[in-house]
PyMOL Python script that loads the backbone (N, CA, C, O; Angstrom):
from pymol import cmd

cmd.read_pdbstr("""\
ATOM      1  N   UNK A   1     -20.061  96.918  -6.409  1.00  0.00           N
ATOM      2  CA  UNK A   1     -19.885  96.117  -7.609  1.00  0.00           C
ATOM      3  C   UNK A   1     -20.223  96.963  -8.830  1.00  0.00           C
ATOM      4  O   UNK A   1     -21.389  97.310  -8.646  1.00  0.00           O
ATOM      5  N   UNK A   2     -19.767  97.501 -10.052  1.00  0.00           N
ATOM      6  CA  UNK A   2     -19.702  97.758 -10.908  1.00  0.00           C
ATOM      7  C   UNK A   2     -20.947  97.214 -12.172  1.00  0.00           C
ATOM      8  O   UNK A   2     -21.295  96.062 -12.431  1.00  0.00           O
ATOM      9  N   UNK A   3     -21.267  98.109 -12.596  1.00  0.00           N
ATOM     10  CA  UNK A   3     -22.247  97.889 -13.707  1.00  0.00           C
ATOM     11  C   UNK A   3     -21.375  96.689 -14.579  1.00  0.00           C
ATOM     12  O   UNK A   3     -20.165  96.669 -14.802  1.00  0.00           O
ATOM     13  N   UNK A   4     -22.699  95.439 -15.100  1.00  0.00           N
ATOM     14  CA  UNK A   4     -21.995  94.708 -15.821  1.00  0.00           C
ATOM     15  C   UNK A   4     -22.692  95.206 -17.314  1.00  0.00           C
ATOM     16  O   UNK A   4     -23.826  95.670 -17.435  1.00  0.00           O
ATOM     17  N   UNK A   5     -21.685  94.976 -18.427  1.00  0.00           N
ATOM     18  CA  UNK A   5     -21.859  95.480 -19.692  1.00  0.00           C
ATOM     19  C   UNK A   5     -23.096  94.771 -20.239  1.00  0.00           C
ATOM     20  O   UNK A   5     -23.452  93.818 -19.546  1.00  0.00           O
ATOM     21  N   UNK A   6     -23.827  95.017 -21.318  1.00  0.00           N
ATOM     22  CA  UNK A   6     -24.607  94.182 -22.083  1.00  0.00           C
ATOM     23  C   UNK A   6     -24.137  93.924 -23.590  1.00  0.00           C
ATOM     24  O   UNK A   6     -24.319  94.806 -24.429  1.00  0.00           O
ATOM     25  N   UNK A   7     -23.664  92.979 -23.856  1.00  0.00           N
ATOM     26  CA  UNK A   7     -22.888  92.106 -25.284  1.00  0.00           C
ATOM     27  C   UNK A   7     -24.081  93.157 -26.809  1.00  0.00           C
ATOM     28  O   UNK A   7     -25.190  92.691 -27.072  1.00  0.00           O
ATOM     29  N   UNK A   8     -23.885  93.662 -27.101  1.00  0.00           N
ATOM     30  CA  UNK A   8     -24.516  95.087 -27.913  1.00  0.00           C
ATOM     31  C   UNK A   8     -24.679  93.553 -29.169  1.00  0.00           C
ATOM     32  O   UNK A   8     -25.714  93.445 -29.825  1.00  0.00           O
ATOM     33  N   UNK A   9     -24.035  92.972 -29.253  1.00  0.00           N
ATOM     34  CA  UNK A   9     -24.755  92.420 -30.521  1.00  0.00           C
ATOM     35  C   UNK A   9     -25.694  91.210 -30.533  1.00  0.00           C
ATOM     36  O   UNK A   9     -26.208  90.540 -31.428  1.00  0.00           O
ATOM     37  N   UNK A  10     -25.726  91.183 -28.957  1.00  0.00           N
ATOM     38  CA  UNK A  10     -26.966  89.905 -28.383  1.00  0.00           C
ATOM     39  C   UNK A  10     -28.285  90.653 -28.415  1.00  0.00           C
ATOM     40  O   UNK A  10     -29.372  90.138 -28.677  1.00  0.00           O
ATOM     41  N   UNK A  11     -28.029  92.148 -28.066  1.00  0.00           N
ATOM     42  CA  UNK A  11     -28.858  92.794 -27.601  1.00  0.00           C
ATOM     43  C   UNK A  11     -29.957  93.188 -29.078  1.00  0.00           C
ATOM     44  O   UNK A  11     -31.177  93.342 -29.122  1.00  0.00           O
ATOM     45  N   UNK A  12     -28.982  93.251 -30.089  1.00  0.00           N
ATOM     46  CA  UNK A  12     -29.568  93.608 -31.473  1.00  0.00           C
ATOM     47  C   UNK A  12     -30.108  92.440 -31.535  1.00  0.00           C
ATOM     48  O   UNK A  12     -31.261  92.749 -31.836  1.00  0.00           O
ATOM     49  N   UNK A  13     -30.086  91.094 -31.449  1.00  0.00           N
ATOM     50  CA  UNK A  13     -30.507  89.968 -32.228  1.00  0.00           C
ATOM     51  C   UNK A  13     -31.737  89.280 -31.063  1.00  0.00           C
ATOM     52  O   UNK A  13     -32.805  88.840 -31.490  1.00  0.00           O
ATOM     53  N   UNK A  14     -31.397  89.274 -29.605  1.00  0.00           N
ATOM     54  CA  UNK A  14     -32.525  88.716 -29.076  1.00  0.00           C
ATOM     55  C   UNK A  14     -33.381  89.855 -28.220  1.00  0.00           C
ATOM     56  O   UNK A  14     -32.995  90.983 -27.913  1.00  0.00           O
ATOM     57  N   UNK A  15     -34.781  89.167 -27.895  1.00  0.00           N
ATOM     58  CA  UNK A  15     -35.734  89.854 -26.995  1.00  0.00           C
ATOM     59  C   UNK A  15     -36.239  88.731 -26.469  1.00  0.00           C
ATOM     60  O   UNK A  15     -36.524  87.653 -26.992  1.00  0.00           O
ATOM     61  N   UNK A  16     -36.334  89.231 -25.056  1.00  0.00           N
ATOM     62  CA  UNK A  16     -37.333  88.983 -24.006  1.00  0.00           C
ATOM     63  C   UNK A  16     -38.676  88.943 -24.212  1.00  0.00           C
ATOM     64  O   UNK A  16     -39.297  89.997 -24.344  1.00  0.00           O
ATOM     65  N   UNK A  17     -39.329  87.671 -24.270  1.00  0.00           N
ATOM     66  CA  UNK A  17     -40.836  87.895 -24.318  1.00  0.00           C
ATOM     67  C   UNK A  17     -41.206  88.166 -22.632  1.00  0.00           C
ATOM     68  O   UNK A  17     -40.397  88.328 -21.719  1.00  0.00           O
ATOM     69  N   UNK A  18     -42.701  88.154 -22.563  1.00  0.00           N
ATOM     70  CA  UNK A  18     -43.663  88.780 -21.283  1.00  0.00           C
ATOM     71  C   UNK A  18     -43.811  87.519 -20.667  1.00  0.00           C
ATOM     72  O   UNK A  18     -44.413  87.466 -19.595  1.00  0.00           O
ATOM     73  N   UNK A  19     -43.329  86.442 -21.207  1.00  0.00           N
ATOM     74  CA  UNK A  19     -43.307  85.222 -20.203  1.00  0.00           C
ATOM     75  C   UNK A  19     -41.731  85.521 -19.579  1.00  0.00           C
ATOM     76  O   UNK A  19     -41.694  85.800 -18.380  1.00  0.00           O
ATOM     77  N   UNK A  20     -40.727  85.488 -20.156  1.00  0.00           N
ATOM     78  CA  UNK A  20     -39.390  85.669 -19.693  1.00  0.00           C
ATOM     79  C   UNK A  20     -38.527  85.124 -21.010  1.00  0.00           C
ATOM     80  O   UNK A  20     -37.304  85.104 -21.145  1.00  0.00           O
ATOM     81  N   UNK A  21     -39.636  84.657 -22.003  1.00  0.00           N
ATOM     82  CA  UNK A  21     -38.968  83.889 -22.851  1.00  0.00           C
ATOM     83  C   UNK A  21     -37.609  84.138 -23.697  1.00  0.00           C
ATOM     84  O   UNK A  21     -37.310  85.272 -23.325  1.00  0.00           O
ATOM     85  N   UNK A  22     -36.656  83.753 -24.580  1.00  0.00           N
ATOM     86  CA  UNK A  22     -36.016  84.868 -25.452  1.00  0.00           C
ATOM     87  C   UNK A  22     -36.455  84.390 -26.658  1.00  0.00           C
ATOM     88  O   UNK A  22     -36.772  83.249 -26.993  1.00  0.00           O
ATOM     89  N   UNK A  23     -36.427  85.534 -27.327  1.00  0.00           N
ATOM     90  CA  UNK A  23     -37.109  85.396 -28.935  1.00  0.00           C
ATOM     91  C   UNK A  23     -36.201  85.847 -29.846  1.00  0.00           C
ATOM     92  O   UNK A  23     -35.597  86.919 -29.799  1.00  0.00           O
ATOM     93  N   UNK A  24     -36.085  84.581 -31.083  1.00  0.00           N
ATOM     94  CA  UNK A  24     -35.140  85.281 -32.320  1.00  0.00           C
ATOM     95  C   UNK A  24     -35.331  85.393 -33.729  1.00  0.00           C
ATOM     96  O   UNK A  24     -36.352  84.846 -34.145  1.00  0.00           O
ATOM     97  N   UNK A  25     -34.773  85.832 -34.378  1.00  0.00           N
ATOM     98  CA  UNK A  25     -35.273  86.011 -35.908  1.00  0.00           C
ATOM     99  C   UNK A  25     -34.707  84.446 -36.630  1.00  0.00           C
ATOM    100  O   UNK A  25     -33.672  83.984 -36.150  1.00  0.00           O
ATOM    101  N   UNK A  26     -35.250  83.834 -37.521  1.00  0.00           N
ATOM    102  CA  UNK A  26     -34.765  82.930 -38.549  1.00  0.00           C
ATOM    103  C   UNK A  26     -33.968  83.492 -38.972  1.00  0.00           C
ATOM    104  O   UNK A  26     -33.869  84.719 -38.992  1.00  0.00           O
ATOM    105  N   UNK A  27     -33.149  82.616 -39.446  1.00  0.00           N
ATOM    106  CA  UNK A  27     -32.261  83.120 -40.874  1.00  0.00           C
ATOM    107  C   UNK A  27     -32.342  82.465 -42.289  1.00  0.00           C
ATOM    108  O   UNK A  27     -33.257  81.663 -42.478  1.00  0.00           O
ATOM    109  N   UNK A  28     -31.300  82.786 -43.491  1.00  0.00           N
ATOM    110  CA  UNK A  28     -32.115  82.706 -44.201  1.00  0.00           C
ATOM    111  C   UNK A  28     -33.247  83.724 -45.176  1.00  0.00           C
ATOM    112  O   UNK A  28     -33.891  83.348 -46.156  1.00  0.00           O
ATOM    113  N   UNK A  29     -33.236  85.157 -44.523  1.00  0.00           N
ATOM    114  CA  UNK A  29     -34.453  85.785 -45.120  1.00  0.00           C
ATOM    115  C   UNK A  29     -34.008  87.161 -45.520  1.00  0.00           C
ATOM    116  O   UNK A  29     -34.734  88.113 -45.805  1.00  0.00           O
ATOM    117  N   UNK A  30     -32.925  87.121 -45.500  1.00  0.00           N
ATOM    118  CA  UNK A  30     -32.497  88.690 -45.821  1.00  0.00           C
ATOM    119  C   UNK A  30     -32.164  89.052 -47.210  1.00  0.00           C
ATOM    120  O   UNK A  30     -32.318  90.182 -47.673  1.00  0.00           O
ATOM    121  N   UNK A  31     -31.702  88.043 -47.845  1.00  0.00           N
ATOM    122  CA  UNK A  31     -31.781  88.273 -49.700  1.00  0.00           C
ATOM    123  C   UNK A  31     -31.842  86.882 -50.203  1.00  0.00           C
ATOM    124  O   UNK A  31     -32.106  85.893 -49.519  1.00  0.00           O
ATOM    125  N   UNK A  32     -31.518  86.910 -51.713  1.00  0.00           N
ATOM    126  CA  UNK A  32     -31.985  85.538 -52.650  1.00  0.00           C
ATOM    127  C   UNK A  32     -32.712  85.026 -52.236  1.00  0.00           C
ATOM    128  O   UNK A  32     -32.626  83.922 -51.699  1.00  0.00           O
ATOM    129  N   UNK A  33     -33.857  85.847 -52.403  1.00  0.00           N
ATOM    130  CA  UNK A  33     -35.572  84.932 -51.985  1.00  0.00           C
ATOM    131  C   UNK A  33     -36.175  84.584 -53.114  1.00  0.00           C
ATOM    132  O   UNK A  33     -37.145  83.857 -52.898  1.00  0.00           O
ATOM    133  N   UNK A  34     -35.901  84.917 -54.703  1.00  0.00           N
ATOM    134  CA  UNK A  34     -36.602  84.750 -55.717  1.00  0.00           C
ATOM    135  C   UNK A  34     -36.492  83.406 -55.819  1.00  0.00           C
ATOM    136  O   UNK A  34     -37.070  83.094 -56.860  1.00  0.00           O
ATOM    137  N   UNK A  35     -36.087  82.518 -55.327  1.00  0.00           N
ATOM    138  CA  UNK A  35     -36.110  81.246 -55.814  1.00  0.00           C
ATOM    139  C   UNK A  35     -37.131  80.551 -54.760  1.00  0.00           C
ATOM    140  O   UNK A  35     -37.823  79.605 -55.136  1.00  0.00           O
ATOM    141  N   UNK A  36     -37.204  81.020 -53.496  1.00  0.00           N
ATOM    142  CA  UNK A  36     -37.863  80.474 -52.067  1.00  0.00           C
ATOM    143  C   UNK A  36     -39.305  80.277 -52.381  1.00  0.00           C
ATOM    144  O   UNK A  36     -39.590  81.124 -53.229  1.00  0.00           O
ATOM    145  N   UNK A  37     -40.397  79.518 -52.078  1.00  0.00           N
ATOM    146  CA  UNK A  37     -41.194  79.844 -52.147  1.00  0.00           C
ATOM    147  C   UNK A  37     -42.100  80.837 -51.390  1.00  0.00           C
ATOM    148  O   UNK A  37     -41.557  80.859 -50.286  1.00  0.00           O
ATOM    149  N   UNK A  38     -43.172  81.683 -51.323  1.00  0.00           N
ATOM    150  CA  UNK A  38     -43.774  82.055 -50.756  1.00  0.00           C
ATOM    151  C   UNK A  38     -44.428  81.675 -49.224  1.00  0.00           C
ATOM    152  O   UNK A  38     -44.917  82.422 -48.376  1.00  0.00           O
ATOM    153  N   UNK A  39     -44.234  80.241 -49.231  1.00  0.00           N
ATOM    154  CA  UNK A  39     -44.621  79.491 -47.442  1.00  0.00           C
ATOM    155  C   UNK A  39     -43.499  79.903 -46.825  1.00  0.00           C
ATOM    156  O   UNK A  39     -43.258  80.628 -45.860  1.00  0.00           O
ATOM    157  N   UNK A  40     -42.849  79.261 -47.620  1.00  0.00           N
ATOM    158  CA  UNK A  40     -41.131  79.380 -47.211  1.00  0.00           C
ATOM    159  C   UNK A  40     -41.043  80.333 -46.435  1.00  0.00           C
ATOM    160  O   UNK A  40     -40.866  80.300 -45.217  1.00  0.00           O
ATOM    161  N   UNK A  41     -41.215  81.577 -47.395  1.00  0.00           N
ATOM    162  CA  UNK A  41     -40.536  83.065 -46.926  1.00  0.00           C
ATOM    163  C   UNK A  41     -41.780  83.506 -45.349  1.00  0.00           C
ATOM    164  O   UNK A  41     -41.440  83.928 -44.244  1.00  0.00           O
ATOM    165  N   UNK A  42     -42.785  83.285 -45.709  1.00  0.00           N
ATOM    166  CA  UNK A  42     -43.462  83.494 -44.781  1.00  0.00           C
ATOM    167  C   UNK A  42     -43.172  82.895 -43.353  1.00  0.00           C
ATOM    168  O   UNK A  42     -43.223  83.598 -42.344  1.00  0.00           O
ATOM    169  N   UNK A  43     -42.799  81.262 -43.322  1.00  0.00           N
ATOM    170  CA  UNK A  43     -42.167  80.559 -42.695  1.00  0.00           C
ATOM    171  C   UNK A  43     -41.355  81.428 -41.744  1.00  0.00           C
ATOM    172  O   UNK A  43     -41.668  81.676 -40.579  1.00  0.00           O
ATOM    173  N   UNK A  44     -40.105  81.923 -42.488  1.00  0.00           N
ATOM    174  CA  UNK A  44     -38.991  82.297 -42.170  1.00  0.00           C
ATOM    175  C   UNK A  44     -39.038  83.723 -41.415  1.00  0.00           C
ATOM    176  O   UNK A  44     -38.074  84.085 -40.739  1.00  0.00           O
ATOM    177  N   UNK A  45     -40.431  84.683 -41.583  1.00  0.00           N
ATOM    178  CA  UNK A  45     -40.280  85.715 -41.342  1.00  0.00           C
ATOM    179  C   UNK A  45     -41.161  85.632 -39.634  1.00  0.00           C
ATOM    180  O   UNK A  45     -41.578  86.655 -39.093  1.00  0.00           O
ATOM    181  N   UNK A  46     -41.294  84.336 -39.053  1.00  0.00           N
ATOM    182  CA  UNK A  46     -41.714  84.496 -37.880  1.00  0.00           C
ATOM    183  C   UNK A  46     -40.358  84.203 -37.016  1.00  0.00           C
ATOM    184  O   UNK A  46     -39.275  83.711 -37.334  1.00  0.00           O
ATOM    185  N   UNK A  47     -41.003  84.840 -35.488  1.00  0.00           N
ATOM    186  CA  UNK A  47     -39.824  84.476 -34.565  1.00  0.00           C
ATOM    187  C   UNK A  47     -39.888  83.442 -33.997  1.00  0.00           C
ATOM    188  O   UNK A  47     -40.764  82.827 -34.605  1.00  0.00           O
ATOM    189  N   UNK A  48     -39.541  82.858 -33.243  1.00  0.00           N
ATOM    190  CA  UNK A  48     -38.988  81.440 -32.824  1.00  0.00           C
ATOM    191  C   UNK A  48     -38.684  82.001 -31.269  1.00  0.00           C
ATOM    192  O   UNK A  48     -38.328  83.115 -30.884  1.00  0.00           O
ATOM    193  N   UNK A  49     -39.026  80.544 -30.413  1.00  0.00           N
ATOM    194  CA  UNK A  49     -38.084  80.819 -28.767  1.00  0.00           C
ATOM    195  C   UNK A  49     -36.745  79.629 -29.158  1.00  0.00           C
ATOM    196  O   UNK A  49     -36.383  78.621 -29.765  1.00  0.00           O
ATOM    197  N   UNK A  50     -36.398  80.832 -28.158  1.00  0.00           N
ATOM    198  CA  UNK A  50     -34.571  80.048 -28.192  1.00  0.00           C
ATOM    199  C   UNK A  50     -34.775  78.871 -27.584  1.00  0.00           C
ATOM    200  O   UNK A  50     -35.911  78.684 -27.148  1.00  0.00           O
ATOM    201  N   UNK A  51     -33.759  77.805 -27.399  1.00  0.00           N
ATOM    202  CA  UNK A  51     -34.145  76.979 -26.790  1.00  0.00           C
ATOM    203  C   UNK A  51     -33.378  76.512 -25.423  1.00  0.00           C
ATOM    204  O   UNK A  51     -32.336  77.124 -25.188  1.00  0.00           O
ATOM    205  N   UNK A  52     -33.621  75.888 -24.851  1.00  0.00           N
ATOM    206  CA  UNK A  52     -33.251  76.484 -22.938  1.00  0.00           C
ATOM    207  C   UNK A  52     -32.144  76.085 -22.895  1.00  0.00           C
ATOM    208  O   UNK A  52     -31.740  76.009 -21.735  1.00  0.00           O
ATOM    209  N   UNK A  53     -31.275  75.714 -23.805  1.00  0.00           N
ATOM    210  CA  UNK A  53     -29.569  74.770 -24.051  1.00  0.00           C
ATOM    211  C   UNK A  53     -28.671  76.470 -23.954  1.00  0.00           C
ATOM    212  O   UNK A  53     -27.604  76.739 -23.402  1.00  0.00           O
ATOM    213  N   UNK A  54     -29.466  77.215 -24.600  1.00  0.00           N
ATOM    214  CA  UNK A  54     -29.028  78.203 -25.444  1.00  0.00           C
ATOM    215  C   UNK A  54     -29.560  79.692 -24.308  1.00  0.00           C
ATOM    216  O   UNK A  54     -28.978  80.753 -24.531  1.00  0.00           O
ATOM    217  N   UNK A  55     -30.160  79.678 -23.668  1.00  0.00           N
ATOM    218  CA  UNK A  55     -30.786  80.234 -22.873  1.00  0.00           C
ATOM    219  C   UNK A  55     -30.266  80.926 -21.540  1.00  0.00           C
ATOM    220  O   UNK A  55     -30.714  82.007 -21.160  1.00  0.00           O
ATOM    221  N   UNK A  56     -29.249  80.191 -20.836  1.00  0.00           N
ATOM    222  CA  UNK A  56     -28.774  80.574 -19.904  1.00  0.00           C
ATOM    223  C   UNK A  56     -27.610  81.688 -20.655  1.00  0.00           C
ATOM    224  O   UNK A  56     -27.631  82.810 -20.150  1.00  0.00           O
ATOM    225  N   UNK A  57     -26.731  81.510 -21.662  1.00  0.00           N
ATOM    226  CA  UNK A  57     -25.730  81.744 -22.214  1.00  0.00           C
ATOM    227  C   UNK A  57     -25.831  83.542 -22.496  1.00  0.00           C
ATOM    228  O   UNK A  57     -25.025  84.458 -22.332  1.00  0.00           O
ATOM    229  N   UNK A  58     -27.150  83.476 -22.960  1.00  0.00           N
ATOM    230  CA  UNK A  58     -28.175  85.121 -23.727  1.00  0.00           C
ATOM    231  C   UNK A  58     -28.406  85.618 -22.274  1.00  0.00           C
ATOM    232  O   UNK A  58     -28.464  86.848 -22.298  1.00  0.00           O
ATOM    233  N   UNK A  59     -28.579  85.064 -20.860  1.00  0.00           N
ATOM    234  CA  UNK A  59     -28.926  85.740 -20.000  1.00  0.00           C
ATOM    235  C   UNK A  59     -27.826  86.395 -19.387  1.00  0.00           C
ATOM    236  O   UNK A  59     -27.865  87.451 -18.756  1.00  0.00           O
ATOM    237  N   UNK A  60     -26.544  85.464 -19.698  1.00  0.00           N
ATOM    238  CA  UNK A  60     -24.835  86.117 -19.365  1.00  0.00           C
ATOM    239  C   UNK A  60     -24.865  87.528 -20.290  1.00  0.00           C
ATOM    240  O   UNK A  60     -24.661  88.637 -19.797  1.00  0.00           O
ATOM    241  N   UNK A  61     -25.116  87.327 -21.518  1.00  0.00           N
ATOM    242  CA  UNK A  61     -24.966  87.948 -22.310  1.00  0.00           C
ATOM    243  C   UNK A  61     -25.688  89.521 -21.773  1.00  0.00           C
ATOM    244  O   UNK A  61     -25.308  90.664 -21.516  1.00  0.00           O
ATOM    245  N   UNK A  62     -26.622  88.934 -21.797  1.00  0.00           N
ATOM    246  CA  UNK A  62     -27.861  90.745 -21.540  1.00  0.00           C
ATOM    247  C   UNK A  62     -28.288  90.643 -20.465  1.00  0.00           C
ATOM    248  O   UNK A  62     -29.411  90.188 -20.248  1.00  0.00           O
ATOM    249  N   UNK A  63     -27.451  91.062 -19.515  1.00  0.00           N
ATOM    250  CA  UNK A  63     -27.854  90.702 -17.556  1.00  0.00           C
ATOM    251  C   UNK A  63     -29.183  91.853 -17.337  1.00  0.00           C
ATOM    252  O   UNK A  63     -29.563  91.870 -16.166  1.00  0.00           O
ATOM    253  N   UNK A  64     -29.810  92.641 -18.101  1.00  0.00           N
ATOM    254  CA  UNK A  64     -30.497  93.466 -18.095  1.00  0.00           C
ATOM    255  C   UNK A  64     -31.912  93.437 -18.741  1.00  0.00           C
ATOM    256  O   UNK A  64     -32.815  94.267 -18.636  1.00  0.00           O
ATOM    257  N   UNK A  65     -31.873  92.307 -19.412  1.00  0.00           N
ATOM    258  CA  UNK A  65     -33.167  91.985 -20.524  1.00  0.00           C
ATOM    259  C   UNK A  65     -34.135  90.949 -19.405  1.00  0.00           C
ATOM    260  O   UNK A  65     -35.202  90.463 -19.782  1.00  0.00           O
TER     261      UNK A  65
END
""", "prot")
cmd.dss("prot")
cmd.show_as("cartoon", "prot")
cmd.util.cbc("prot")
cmd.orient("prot")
């Protein structure tokens, strides 16, 4: 059976936590923040777990993560 590929732009956007979890960035935070507040932005700059709807789909995606 043949190496299966890994989707290169799943691979940029999610990670595997040490539980098995997958972890992603907010969005939202990459420019026009002068108006955001400061919680806000702080808010926005943590990661998040995916949620398990979404979960099986990222594991098609990155058979290797």
């Amino acid at each position: 059976m043949p190496k299966l590929k890994t989707r290169r732009a799943a691979a940029k956007r999610f990670k595997r936590s040490g539980s098995g979890k997958f972890l992603r960035r907010k969005a939202f935070k990459s420019h026009l923040l002068e108006h955001k507040s400061t919680a806000r932005k702080s808010r926005l700059g943590k990661k998040v777990v995916v949620r398990e709807t979404e979960t099986e789909n990222i594991q098609l995606m990155l058979p290797y993560a």
